[in-house]
N, C-alpha and C positions, 0 to 999 in steps of 0.2 A: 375818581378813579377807584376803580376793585380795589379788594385786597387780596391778593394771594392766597389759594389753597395750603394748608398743608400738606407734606407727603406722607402723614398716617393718615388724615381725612382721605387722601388717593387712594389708600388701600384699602382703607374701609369701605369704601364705594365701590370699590373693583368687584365683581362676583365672583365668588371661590372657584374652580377650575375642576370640573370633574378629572377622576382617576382614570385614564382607556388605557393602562399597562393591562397587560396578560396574567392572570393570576399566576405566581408560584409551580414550577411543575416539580411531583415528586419526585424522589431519588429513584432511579431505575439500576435493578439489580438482573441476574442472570436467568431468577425467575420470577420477574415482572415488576411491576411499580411498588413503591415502598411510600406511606406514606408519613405524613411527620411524628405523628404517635408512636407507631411501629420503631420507627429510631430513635424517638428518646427515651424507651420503655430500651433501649438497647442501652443504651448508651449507663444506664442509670446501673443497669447489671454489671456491665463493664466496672463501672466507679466502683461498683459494691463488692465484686468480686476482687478489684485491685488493694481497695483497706483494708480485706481480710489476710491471714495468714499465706503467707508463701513461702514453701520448703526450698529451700536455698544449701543444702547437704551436698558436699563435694567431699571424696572419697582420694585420699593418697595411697596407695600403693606400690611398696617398693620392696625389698628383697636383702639378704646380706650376702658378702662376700661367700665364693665356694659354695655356692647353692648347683646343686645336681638338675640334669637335665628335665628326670621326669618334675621337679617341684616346680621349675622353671615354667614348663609349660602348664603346671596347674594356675601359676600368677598370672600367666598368658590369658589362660580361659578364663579366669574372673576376671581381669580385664574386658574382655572382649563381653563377657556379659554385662556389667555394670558400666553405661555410656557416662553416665556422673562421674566418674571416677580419673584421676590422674597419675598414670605414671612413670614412675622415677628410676634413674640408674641405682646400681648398687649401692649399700652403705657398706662404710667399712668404720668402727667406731665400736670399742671394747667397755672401757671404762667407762667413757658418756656417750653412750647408745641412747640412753631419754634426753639429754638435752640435745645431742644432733638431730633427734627425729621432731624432737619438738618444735626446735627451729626451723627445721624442713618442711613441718606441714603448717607453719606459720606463713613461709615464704610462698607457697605454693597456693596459700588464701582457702585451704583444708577444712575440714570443723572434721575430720574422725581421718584413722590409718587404718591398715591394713599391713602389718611387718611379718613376711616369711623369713623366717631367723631358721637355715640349716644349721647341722651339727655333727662331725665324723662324717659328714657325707650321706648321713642316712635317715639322722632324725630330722622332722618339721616341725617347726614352733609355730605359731602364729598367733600374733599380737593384733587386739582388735581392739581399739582405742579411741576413746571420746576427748580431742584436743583441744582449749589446754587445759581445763581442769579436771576431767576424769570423768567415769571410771573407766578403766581398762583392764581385760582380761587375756589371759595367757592359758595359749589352747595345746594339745600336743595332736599330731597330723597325724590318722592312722587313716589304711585302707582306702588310697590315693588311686583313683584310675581319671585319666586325663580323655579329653574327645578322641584323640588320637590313637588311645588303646583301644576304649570302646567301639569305635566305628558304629553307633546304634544307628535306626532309622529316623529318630524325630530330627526335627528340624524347624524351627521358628526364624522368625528375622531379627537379623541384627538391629539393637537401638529399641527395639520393643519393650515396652515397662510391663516387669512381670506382679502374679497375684502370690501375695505372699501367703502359705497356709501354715499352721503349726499345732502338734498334736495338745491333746489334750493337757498332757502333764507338763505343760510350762505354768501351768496356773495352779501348780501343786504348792512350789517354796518359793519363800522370797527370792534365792539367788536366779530359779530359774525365770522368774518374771523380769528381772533387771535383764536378764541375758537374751530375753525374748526381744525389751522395748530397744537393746543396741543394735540386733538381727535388725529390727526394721529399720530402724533410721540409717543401718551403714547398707543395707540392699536393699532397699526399698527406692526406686529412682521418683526424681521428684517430678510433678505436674509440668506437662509446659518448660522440660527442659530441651537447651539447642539440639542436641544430639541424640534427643529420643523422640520414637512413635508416637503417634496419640491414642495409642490402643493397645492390649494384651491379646499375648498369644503363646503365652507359657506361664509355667507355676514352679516357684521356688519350697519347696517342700521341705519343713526342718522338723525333726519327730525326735523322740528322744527313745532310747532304746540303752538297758542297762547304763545310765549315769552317764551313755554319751549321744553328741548331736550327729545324728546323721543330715546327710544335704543329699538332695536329691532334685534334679531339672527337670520337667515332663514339659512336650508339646503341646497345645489342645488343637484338636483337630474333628473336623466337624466335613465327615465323608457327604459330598453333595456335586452334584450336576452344574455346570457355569449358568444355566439356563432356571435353575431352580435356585430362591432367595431362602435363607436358614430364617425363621419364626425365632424373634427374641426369645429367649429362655427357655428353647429346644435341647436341655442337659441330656438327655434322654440320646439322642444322635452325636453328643460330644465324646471322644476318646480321648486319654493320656500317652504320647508316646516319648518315651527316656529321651533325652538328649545327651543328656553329660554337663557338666563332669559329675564323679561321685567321691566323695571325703567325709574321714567322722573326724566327731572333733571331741576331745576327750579334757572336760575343764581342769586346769590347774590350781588358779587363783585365781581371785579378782582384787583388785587393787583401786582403791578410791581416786589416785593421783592420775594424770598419766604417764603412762611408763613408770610406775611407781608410785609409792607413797603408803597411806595405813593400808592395812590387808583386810578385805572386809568377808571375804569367803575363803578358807580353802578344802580343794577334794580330800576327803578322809578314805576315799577312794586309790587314791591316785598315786602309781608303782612306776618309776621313772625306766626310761630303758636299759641304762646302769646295773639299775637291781634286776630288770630281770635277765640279763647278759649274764649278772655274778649266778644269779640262779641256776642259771644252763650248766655253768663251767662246772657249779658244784657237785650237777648231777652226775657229770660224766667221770667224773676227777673219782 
């Protein structure tokens, strides 16, 4: 009597079975087939682009008590320009105004402010602050006109990340380069955030003029035909047109803390509205 095969001798005698599946088909997109290269040459960006830096800058903005209508609407408009940005009901806080704000833009998950602190009803302060460790700088508000007054013709879209320009003489002194690099980081909207465009279509313009910042909005606007396409880097057929709003801002101090702390700048410039009130009266008196 036989002996019994084994079931690995079974297998081994068996002859391998060709493959008759269907090769693989590739990824088909909206304008045509994609093939496995092509997506992991994607995919590789993706990763590369995700380990790198991302701007994660959220902007609070809030206001104090007794603030007048035209300043109101100026917080309104830089809201409405900066989609990063969050903001807050009134404060009311005399004594610990830095610790309530700093709590505030803690709780809010902030990294910088934005505080319009009125005064008499007429002066604007505005506090522009890197939270929590500093520095922050303390601006006075002249030569305030809102969209509302203006009625100009530009016009861009809401949520749009604008190109930030700035003259020459920020790279004159140290204090104005610090003042430059907090410009960007508190208006400058970041990459890839929920609530913005992926494209520019306006320019935030900060110039310096006698020892203060002026702000200034412009359009770009590139006059063409629906039927005619604009040639990348056609400057030549681009316009600037005003939007609004328009404000100087006249520096104070700067302050390493926030809301406080060592003084590392201040204006040797700088004539509070007080004095020049007591000025006037002396003249007429």
């Amino acid at each position: 009597m036989g002996k019994k095969r084994k079931h690995s001798e079974t297998e081994a005698a068996a002859p391998a079975k060709k493959d008759d599946s269907a090769p693989e088909r590739p990824k088909r997109t909206l304008l045509g087939w994609k093939d496995k290269n092509e997506d992991a040459e994607e995919s590789k960006a993706k990763a590369a682009s995700a380990s790198g830096f991302r701007n994660k800058e959220k902007v609070l903005v809030t206001c104090s008590r007794r603030i007048s209508f035209r300043y109101r609407h100026l917080m309104l408009n830089m809201v409405s320009l900066l989609p990063h940005c969050k903001k807050d009901s009134k404060v009311e806080a005399k004594s610990s105004k830095g610790a309530t704000l700093n709590e505030l833009v803690e709780l809010k998950g902030s990294s910088s402010c934005l505080f319009f602190e009125c005064r008499k009803h007429k002066d604007l302060y505005m506090w522009m602050v890197k939270s929590p460790s500093g520095p922050s700088v303390k601006f006075l508000v002249n030569a305030v006109h809102t969209m509302e007054e203006l009625k100009l013709t530009g016009n861009h879209l809401k949520g749009s990340r604008p190109l930030l320009t700035f003259s020459s003489n920020f790279d004159k002194d140290v204090h104005w380069k610090l003042l430059k690099e907090m410009l960007t980081q508190v208006f400058g909207i970041p990459k890839e955030h929920r609530k913005s465009k992926p494209y520019h279509d306006h320019v935030f313009a900060f110039s310096i003029v006698d020892d203060h910042i002026w702000f200034r909005n412009y359009q770009i606007s590139v006059p063409h035909n629906e039927a005619d396409k604009v040639a990348r880097g056609g400057l030549d057929k681009m316009t600037l047109v005003e939007v609004g709003p328009r404000f100087c801002l006249n520096p104070i101090k700067i302050f390493g803390g926030s809301f406080g702390g060592p003084t590392l700048y201040e204006n040797p410039f700088y004539v509070s509205p007080n004095q020049v009130l007591g000025f006037s009266l002396a003249t007429f008196c």
